[in-house]
N, C-alpha and C positions, 0 to 999 in steps of 0.2 A: 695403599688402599683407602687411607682416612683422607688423604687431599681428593681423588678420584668422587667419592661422596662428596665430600665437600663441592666440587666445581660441579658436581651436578644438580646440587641443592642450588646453587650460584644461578644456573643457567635456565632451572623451573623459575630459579622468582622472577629473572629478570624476561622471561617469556620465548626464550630461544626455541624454544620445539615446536613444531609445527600444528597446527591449529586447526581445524576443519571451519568455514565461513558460511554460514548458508547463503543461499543466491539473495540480492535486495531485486527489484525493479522499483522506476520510479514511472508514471504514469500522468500524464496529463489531462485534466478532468474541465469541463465546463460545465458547473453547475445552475443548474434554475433550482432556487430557494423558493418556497413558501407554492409548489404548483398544488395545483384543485385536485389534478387527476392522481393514479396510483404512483408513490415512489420504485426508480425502478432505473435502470440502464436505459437509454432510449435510441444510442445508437452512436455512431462516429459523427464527428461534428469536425473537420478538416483532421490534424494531426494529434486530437484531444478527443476522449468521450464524452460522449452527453448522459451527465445523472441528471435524474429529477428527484428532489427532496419536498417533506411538504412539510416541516420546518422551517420557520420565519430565518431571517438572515440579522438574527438581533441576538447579544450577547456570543454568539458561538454555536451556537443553538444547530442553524446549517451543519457548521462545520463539523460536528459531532454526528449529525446525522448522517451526513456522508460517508465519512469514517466508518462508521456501525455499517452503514448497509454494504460496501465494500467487502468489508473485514465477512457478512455472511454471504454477500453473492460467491465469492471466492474461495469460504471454505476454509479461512484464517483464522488465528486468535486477532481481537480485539486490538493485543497489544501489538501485533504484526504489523498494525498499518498507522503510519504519521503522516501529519498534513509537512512538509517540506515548505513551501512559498504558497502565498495567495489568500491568506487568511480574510483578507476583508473582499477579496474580489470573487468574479464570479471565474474567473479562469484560476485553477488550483495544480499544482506539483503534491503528486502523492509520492512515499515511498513503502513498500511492500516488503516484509523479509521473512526468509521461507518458501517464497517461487518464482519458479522461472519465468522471466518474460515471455515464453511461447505460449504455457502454460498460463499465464493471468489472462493475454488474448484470443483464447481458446473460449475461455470460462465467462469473460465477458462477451465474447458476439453470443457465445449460447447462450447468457441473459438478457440480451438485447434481440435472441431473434433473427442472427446473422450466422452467414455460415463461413467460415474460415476455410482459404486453398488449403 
């Protein structure tokens, strides 16, 4: 009985039971930094979205911006969404966790205006 405990104290620390993961997506974004008009989804741009920030692209300032307006067109915490790659460019890899792929491009055409098959 005392080894059976013991190997199963063993097995929680070392992580062996099965886990629950939530879904990530990662998403490719073409940003315009610092526009005049409203920030906001503006549409597909080839295989990437087009946001618009009106956020300068000085210090991070963009990149934060994007992040936030994401994290609310979507319906996420804050901390759910990371820049991935792209930090100084204007083409960016997000990663999302907590929804599904189908589900993120559902919620973006409907912020963009678009209607999804």
């Amino acid at each position: 009985m005392f080894r059976q405990a013991l190997l199963r104290r063993r097995l929680v620390s070392q992580g062996h039971y099965p886990r629950v993961v939530a879904p990530t997506t990662r998403l490719r974004l073409r940003v315009a930094p610092g526009a005049s008009r409203s920030p906001g989804i503006v549409g597909r741009h080839g295989e990437a979205w087009k946001v618009r920030v009106g956020a300068p692209p000085e210090r991070g300032k963009a990149n934060e911006a994007v992040l936030a307006l994401l994290a609310e067109i979507l319906a996420v915490p804050r901390s759910s969404v990371a820049l991935v790659s792209g930090g100084g460019s204007r083409d960016k890899i997000v990663e999302l966790a907590g929804i599904e792929p189908d589900e993120t491009e559902r919620r973006l055409a409907s912020a963009g205006g678009q209607e999804t098959g």
